[in-house]
ZAMARGU-4260 file (C-alpha; in steps of 0.2 Angstrom, whole numbers, plus 5000, padded with zeros to 4 digits):
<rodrens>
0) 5305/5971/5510 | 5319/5979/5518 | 5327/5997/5514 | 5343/5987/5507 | 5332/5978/5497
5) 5321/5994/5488 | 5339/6003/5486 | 5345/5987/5475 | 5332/5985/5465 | 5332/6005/5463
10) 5351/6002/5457 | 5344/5986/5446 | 5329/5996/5436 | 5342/6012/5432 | 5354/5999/5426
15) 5342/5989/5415 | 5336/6008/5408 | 5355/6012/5404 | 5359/5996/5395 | 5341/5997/5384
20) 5346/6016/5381 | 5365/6009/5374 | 5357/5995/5366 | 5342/6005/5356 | 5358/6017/5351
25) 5368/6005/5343 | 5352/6000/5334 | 5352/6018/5327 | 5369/6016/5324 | 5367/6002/5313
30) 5353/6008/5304 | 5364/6026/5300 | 5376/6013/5293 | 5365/6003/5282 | 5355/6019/5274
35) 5374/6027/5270 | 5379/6012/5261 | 5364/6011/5253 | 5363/6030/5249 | 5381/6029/5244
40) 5379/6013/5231 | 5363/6021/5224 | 5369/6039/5222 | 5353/6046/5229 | 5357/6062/5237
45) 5349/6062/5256 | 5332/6066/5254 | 5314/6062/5260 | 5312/6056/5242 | 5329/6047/5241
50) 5324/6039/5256 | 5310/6031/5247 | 5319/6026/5229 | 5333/6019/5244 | 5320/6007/5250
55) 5312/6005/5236 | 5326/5999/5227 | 5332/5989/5245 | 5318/5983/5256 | 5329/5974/5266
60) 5333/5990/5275 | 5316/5990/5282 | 5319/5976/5292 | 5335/5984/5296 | 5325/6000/5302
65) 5317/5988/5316 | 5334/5982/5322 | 5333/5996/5337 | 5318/5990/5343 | 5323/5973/5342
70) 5340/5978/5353 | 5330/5988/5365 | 5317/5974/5367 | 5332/5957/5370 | 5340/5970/5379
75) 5327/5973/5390 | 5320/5956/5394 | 5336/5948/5396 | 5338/5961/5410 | 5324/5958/5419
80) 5326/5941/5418 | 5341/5940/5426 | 5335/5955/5438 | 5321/5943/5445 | 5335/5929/5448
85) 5347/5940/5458 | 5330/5946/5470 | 5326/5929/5471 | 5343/5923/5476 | 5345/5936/5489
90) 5327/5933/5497 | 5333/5916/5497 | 5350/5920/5505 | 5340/5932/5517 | 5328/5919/5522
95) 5343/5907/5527 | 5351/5921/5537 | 5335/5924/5546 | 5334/5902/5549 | 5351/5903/5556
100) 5350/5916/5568 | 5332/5907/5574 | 5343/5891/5576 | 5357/5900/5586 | 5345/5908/5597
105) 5337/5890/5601 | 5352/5884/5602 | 5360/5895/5614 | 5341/5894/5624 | 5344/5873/5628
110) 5362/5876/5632 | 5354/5888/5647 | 5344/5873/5652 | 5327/5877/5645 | 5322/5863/5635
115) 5304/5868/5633 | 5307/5884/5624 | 5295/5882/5609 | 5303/5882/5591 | 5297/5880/5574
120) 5305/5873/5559 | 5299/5886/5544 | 5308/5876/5531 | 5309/5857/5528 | 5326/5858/5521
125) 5332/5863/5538 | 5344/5850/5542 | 5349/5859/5557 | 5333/5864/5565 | 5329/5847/5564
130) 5346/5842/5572 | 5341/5855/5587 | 5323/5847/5590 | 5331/5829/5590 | 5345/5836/5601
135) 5332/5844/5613 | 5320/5830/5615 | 5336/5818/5620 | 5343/5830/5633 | 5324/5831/5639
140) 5323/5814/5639 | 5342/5812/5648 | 5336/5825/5661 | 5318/5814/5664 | 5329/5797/5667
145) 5343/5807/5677 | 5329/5815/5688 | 5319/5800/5691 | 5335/5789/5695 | 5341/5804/5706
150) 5322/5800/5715 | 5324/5780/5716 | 5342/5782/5723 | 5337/5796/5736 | 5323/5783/5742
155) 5334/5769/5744 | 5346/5780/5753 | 5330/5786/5766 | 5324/5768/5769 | 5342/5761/5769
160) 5344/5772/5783 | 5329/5764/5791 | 5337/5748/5787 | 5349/5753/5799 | 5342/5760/5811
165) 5333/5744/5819 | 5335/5729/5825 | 5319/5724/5831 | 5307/5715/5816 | 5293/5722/5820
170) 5300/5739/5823 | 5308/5738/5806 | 5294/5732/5794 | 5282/5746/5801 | 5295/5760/5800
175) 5299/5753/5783 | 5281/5752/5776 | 5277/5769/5784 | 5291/5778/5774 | 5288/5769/5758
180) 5268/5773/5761 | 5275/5791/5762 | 5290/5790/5750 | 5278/5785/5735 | 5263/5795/5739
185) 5251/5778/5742 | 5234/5778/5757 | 5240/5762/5761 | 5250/5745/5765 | 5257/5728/5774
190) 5271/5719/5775 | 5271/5702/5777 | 5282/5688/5783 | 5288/5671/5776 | 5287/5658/5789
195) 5296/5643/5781 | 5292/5631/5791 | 5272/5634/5789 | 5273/5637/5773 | 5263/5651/5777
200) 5263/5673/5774 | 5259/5681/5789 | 5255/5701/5792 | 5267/5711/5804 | 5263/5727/5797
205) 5250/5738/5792 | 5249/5756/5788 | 5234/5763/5780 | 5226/5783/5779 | 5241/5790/5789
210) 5238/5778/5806 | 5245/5758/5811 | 5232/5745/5806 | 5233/5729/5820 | 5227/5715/5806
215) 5232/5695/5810 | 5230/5689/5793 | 5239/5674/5787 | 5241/5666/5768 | 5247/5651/5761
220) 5258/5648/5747 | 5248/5654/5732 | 5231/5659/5743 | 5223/5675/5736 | 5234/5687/5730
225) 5248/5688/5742 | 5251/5670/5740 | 5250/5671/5722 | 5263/5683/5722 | 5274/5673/5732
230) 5270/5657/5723 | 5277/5667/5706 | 5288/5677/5714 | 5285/5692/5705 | 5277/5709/5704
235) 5259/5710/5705 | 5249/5727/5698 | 5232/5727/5695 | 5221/5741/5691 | 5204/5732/5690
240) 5199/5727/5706 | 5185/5716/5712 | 5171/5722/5722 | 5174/5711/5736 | 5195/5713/5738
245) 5198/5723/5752 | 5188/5709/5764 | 5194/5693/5755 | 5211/5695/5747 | 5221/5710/5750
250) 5221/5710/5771 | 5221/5729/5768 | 5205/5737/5779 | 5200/5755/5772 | 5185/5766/5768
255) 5189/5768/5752 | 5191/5754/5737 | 5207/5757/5732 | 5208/5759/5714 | 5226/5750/5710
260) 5237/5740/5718 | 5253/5732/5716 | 5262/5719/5728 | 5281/5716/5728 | 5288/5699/5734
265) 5304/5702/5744 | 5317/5688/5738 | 5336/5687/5743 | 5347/5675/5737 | 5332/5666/5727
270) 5323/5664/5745 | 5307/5672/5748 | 5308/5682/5764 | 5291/5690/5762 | 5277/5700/5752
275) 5275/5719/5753 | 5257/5725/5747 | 5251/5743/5741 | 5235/5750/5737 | 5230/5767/5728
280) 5216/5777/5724 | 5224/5783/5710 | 5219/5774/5694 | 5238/5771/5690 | 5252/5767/5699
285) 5267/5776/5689 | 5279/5764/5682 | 5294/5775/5690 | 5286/5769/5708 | 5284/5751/5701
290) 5304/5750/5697 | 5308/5757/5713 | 5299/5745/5721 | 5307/5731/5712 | 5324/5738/5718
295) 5319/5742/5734 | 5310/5724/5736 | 5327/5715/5736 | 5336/5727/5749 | 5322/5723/5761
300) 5323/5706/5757 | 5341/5706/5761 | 5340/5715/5777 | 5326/5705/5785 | 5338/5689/5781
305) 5350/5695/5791 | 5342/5701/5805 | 5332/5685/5807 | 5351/5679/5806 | 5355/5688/5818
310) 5340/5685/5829 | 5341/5663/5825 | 5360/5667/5831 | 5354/5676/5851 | 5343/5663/5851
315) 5355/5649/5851 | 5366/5661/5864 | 5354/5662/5875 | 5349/5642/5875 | 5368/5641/5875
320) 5369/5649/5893 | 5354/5643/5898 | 5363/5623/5896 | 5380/5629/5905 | 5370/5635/5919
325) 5360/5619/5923 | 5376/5612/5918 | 5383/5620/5934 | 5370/5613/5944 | 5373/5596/5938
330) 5391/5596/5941 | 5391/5594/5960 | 5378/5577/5959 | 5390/5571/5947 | 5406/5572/5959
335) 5395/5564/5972 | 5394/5550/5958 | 5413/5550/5953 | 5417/5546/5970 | 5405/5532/5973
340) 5409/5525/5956 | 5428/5526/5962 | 5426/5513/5976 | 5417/5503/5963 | 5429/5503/5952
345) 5445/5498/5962 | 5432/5482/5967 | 5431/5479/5950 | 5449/5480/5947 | 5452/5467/5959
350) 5441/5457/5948 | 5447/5461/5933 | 5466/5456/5937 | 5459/5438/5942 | 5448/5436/5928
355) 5463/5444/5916 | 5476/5432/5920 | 5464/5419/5917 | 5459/5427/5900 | 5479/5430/5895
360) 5479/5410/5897 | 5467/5405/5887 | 5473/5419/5874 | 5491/5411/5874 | 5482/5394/5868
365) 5472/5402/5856 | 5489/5411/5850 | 5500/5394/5850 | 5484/5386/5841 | 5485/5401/5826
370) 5502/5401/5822 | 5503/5382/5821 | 5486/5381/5810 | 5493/5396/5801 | 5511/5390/5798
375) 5502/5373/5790 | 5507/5366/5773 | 5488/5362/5775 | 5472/5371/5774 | 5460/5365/5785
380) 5440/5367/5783 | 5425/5362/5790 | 5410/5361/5779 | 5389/5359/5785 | 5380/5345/5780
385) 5373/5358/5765 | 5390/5360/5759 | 5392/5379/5767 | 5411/5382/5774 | 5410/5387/5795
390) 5427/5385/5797 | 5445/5387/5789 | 5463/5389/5792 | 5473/5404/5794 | 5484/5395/5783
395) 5473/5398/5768 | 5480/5416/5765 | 5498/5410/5765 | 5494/5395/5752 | 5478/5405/5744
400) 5481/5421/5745 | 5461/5424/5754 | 5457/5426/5770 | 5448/5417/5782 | 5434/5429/5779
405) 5435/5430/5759 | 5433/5410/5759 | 5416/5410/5769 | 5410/5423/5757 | 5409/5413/5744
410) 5426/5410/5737 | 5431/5394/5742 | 5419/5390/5727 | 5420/5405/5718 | 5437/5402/5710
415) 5433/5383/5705 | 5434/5377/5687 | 5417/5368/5685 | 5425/5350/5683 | 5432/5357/5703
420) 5415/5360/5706 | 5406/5344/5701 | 5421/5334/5709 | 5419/5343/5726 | 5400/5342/5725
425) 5403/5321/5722 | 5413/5321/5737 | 5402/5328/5749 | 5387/5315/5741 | 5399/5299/5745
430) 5406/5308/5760 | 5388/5308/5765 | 5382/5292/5760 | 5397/5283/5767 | 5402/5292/5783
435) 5416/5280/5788 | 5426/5281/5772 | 5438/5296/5770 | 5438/5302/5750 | 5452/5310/5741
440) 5449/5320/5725 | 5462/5332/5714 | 5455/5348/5706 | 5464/5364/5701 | 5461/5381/5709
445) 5464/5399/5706 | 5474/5410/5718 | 5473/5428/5722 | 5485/5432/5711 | 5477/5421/5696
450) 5490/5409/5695 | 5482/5390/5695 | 5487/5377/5708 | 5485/5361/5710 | 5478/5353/5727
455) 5473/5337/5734 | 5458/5336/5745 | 5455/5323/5758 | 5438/5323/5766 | 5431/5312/5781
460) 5414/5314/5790 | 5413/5319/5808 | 5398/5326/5809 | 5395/5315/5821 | 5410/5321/5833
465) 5402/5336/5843 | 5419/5346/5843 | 5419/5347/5824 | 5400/5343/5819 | 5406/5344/5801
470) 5414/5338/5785 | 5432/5340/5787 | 5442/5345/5774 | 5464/5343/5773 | 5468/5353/5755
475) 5489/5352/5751 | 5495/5361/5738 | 5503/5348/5724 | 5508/5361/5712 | 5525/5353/5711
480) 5520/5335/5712 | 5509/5338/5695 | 5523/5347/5688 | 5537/5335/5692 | 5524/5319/5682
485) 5518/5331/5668 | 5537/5333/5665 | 5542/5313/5666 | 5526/5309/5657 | 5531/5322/5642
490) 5547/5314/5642 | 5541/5297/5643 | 5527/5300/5629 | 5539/5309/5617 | 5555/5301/5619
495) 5549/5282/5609 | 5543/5294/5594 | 5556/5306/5592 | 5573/5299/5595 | 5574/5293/5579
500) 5566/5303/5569 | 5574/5314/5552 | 5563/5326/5559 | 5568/5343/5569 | 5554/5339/5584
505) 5552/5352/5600 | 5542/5355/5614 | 5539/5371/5620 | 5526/5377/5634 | 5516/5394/5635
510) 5528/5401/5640 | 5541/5399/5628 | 5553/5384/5639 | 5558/5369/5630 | 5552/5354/5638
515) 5558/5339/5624 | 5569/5342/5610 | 5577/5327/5599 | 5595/5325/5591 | 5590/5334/5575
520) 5587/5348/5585 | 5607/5349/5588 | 5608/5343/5571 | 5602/5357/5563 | 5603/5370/5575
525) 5621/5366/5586 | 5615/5369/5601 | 5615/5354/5613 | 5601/5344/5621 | 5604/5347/5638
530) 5610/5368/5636 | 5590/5368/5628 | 5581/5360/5641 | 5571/5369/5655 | 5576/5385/5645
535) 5566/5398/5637 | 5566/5406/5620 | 5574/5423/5628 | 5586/5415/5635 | 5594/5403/5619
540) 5605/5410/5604 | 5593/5404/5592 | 5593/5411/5573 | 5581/5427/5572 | 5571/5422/5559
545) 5566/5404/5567 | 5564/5413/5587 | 5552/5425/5581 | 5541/5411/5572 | 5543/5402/5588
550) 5535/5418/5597 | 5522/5421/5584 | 5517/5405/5584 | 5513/5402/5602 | 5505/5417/5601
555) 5493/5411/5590 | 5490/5396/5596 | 5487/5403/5615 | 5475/5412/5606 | 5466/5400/5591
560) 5470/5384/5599 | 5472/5379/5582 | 5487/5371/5571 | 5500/5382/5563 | 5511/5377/5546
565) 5524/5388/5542 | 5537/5387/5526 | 5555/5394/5535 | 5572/5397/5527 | 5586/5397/5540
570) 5604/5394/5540 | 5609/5378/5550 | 5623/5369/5552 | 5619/5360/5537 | 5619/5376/5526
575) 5603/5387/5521 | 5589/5375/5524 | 5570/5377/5520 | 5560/5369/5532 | 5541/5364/5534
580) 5536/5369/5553 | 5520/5361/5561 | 5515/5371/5578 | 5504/5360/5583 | 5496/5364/5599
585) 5494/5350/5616 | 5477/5352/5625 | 5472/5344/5642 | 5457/5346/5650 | 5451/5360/5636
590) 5467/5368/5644 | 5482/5371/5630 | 5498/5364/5640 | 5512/5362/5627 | 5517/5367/5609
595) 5524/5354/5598 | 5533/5361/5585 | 5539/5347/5570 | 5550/5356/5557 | 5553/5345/5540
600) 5567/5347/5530 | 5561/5352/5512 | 5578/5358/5506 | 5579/5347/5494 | 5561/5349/5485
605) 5564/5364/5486 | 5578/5365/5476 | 5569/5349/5463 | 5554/5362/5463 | 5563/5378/5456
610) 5574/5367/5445 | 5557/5361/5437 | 5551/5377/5437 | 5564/5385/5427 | 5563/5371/5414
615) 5545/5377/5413 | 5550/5394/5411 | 5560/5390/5395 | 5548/5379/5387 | 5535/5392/5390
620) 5548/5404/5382 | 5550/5394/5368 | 5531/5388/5365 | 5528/5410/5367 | 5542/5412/5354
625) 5535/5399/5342 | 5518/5406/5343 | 5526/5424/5338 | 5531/5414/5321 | 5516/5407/5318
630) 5506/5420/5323 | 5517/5429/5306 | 5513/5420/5294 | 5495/5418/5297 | 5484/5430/5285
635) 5480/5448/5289 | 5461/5451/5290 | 5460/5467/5282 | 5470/5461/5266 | 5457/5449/5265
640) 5441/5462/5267 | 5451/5468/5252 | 5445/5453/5240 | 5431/5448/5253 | 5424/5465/5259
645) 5409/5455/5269 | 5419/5442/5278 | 5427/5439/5291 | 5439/5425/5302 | 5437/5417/5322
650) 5453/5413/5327 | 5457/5407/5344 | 5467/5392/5346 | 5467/5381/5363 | 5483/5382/5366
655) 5498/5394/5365 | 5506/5386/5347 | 5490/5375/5337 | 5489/5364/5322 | 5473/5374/5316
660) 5475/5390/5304 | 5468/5397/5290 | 5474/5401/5276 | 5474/5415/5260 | 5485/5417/5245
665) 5481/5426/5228 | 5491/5424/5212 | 5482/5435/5194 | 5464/5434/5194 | 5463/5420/5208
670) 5460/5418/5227 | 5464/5405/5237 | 5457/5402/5254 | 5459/5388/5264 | 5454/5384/5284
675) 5467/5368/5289 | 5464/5358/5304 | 5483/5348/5307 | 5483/5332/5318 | 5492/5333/5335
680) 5490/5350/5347 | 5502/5362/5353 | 5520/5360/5349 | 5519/5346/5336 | 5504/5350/5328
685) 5514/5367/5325 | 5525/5361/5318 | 5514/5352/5305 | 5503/5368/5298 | 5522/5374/5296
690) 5524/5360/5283 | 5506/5362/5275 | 5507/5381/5275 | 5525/5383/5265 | 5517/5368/5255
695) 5501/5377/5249 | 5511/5393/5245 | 5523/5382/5235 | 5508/5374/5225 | 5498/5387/5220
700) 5512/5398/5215 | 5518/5384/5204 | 5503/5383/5192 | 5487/5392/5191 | 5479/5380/5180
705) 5476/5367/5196 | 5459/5366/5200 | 5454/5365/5220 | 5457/5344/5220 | 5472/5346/5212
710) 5481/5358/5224 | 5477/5344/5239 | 5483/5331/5230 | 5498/5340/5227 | 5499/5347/5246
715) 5496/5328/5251 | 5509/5322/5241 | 5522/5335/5246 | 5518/5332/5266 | 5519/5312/5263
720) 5534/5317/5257 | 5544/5329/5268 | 5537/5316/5281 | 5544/5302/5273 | 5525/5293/5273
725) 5530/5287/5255 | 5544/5275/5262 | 5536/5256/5266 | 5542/5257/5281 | 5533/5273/5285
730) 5521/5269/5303 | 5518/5287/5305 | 5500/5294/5301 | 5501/5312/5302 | 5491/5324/5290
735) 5479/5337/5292 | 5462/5340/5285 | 5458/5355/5275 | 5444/5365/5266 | 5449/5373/5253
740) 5442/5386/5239 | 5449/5394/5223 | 5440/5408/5215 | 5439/5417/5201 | 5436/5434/5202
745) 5434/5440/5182 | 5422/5425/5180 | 5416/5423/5200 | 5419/5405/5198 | 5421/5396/5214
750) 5429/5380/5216 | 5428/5370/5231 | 5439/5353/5237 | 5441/5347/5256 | 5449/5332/5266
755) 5438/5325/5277 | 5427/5343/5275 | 5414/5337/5262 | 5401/5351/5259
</rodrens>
């Protein structure tokens, strides 16, 4: 404990002695008080013996004699309680002082560098200290990584300069190896080279206990170690070596086993340009030599690239200059040549004129033949005796669209329909069979530009005839011919059927041009006969409505090859007409030609139809408004429950309005009940269960005396009646049969009576 310490505990103990002393006073004090009271309210005089009658008389001024003690004894322990809490506080606080100058003082010794300075943390609350050792160990470990990088980048700089230093391959891999050998603190080494073209590693270098090894060792691609490496291409390190490894595997010749090794493979650009091997006697090759090695491994690897670049490149110089010099010495031989070949060659001029003028001859007949064969209104084509084209006209591209040389391929057949096919085919078989008899066949043919033609092939045999030595074959184009007869025979075909006809009747093609149209065309639609004709839909005022059914429908049927019907509403001359339209389409040869369109006037049916269907409407009106009344008067279900709790009525006529309907009516202590089936349905029997319903009302409510029979022969009376069946001339049998109950609810008596309903 320190002098400041005793001196505060000195001041503590002679404060805790003055404030015991004041303490047991006021004890005294209090006891003073008491005894004079006491004395005073007794009237003892002060006195040994009037002390004792005092207490005798009031013990409770003995406990009060014990008060100073009491005082003096809190007084005192309260004291030194808190006396023990301010010492331990200002250890406490002295103890903290003590942990902050420790800290400062480490703290100031790593800011001078010394990271190794030892220091203890003395408490475990010490946030701070702990802060400090953390802090420590990170700048240590900052200063390791900064110190080792400092050590890879000062090799790379020493064998960069190397690098630089040579040119030579050989040169460079030794100087290289020998100052990585050094650099890294290893006995030995070897570089070796990739050779591509054998697939192969072979040494070029060897360093190995401080002198140059000459080894010729040579591995293939993942041979022993070396090649294992260059097969993976990537680090080797080992540190258990086999017995036999420095004569089989590692090409590295020493004294000493080597204890560790570790080969690089040098790769640039993801080629392998070599392996570089190192062997240690050390047990361990640190890893801060291993990852400079990595880096290093690609810088070499670079470097050897371009120097056997640069070497491939003098190379091909060299060969280069070696070609221009023979070159040189060829050069005079060859103008010997050139001269010699010069008299040659006005010889041959000479020739060449004569056999030119000849040639240019023969070329103007050719030229004279071409244009006249490719100016022709004809094709012309020689076929084999197996049906394969050897010959045709320059005229087929003008009339075709092919050439010459896309006929022979193959499309001279190619763009046949299969009737074309089979009728070409039969031509050659009779052309054939009967040599002397030319054939002519029709068939329809696709051009280049798809449109379909028509031609007309004659064919004649001269496959005897050594100048054509074939079938010949002369094909015109009678597009227009077929056209101009298709038109007279549509003509011809529709004018007997149509002419007369009350029906609108056209002819349209694909393509939306009238071919035929009859007088009820300008009938209805105004236009006349000969403005239609040869013209197309676009290009005739026609009424929207019927054009785009037109349109549509030829759409259709160039699709479905099936007939259209069509209900269209127009206006016409005639006024606004409804008309039935037939598209029906015209097929020939499973090829759709034409459209017929017949339009039927159904104006009039039309108009018959809607007035029969608005008669309808009112009937059904009128039978629905009937069936409202009826429907009133029959009974309500759940006023019969009422009288009839466990009953129930089925209801469903077969038509809107019926001659069948039940019936209920209660009069005192009676119920009458009633199911009555009328003759006649619907409307007239209707009107009959009006008759019997008002009837049954009227009799029962008339006299309650009638028994069940009574009541129908009263009904059947009163409808005889009201239908005058009485009269003798009377031929009407109408009537209605009924089952009919009255019961008597005070003496549940149930009568029953029915007209053809017998029980």
């Amino acid at each position: 404990m320190t002098t400041h310490n005793k001196t505060s505990a000195e001041v503590l103990d002679k404060a805790v002695t003055q404030k015991v002393t004041i303490a047991f006073a006021v004890g005294i004090l209090i006891v003073f008080v008491s005894w004079t009271i006491a004395f005073a309210s007794q009237g003892v005089s002060f006195s040994i013996s009037g002390i004792a009658t005092v207490h005798k008389a009031n013990p409770t001024l003995w406990i009060i004699n014990i008060i100073p003690f009491l005082f003096a004894f809190l007084t005192h322990n309260t004291l030194k309680k808190h006396q023990d809490k301010v010492t331990f506080l200002e250890e406490e606080i002295r103890q903290r002082d003590e942990d902050i100058n420790k800290n400062a003082l480490f703290a100031k010794t790593i800011g001078e560098g010394d990271y190794k300075a030892p220091f203890e943390i003395s408490d475990e609350d010490d946030i701070l200290g702990k802060s400090l050792l953390v802090m420590r160990d990170n700048l240590l470990e900052n200063v390791k990584k900064e110190a080792e990088q400092s050590w890879i980048t000062k090799g790379k700089e020493e064998v960069s300069y190397i690098l630089r230093l040579h040119n030579n391959l050989e040169e460079l891999t030794y100087e290289v190896l020998v100052k990585l050998i050094s650099y890294i603190n290893i006995i030995q080494g070897a570089l070796y080279l990739y050779d591509e073209d054998k697939q192969s590693l072979y040494n070029l270098a060897t360093y190995a206990y401080n002198r140059k090894k000459y080894i010729n060792q040579e591995f293939k691609i993942g041979q022993g170690l070396i090649g294992q490496c260059a097969y993976e291409r990537d680090i080797i390190y080992r540190t258990e070596i086999p017995d036999d490894y420095a004569t089989i595997t590692s090409g590295i010749l020493g004294d000493k086993k080597p204890k560790s090794i570790i080969i690089v493979p040098l790769i640039t650009d993801e080629k392998l340009q070599g392996v570089i091997e190192f062997a240690s006697i050390d047990d361990h090759i640190p890893e801060l030599t291993i990852r400079f090695l990595r880096e290093m491994g690609e810088i070499i690897a670079r470097t050897i690239f371009n120097l056997r670049i640069n070497q491939k490149t003098e190379q091909l110089l060299m060969e280069a200059q070696q070609m221009t010099e023979e070159l040189k010495e060829n050069e005079e031989e060859l103008r010997q040549n050139a001269e010699e070949m010069r008299v040659t060659h006005e010889e041959l001029e000479k020739s060449n004129f004569q056999l030119e003028s000849k040639i240019q001859e023969v070329e103007n007949a050719q030229k004279r033949l071409h244009s006249l064969l490719e100016n022709a209104s004809e094709i012309i084509s020689i076929y084999s005796s197996s049906q394969k084209l050897t010959y045709i006209s320059p005229s087929v591209t003008k009339i075709l669209g092919y050439t010459p040389q896309e006929m022979m391929s193959g499309k001279d057949i190619d763009r046949l329909t299969r009737k074309g096919e089979q009728d070409l085919t039969d031509m050659f078989q009779k052309l054939l069979n009967s040599p002397r008899i030319p054939i002519t066949i029709q068939y329809t043919f696709m051009k280049k530009d798809g449109t379909k033609i028509f031609l007309e092939v004659t064919g004649r045999n001269l496959l005897d005839d050594p100048a054509i030595n074939g079938i010949i074959l002369n094909s015109q184009d009678i597009t227009e011919r077929k056209r101009a007869e298709k038109e007279e025979r549509m003509r011809s075909k529709m004018q007997a059927l149509s002419e007369n006809s009350p029906d609108m009747i056209m002819r349209l093609n694909t393509s939306g041009q009238f071919f035929y149209a009859n007088p009820m065309v300008e009938e209805y639609l105004g236009i006349p006969i000969k403005e239609l004709i040869n013209q197309t839909l676009n290009s005739v005022d026609l009424n929207g409505a019927l054009a785009t059914f037109l349109k549509d429908a030829i759409k259709n049927i160039k699709t479905s090859k099936s007939k259209i019907e069509h209900e269209l509403t127009f206006p016409s001359k005639l006024g606004e007409t409804i008309m039935h339209i037939s598209a029906i389409p015209e097929i020939n040869e499973n090829e759709l030609e034409t459209i017929l369109f017949v339009g039927h006037d159904i104006t009039d049916a039309k108009r018959i139809e809607q007035e029969i269907q608005d008669k309808n409407r009112k009937i059904t009106e009128s039978i629905n408004y009937a069936q409202r009344i009826q429907t009133s008067i029959l009974p309500n279900n759940r006023i019969i429950r009422q009288y009839l709790p466990k009953s129930f009525i089925y209801y469903k006529p077969r038509d809107v309005v019926s001659g069948d309907f039940p019936w209920f009516f209660t009069k005192e202590d009676f119920i009458y009940i009633a199911a009555v089936d009328c003759t006649g349905h619907g409307v007239p029997g209707a009107l009959l269960s009006f008759i019997g319903y008002f009837t049954l009302n009227n009799v029962v409510d008339h006299d309650v005396t009638y028994t069940a029979g009574k009541i129908l022969d009263v009904l059947h009376y009163g409808v005889r009646k009201t239908l005058k069946q009485d009269r003798p001339d009377a031929d009407a049998r109408d009537g209605m049969d009924i089952a009919l109950c009255k019961i008597n609810i005070k003496r549940k008596q149930l009568q029953y009576s029915g007209a053809h309903r017998p029980l």
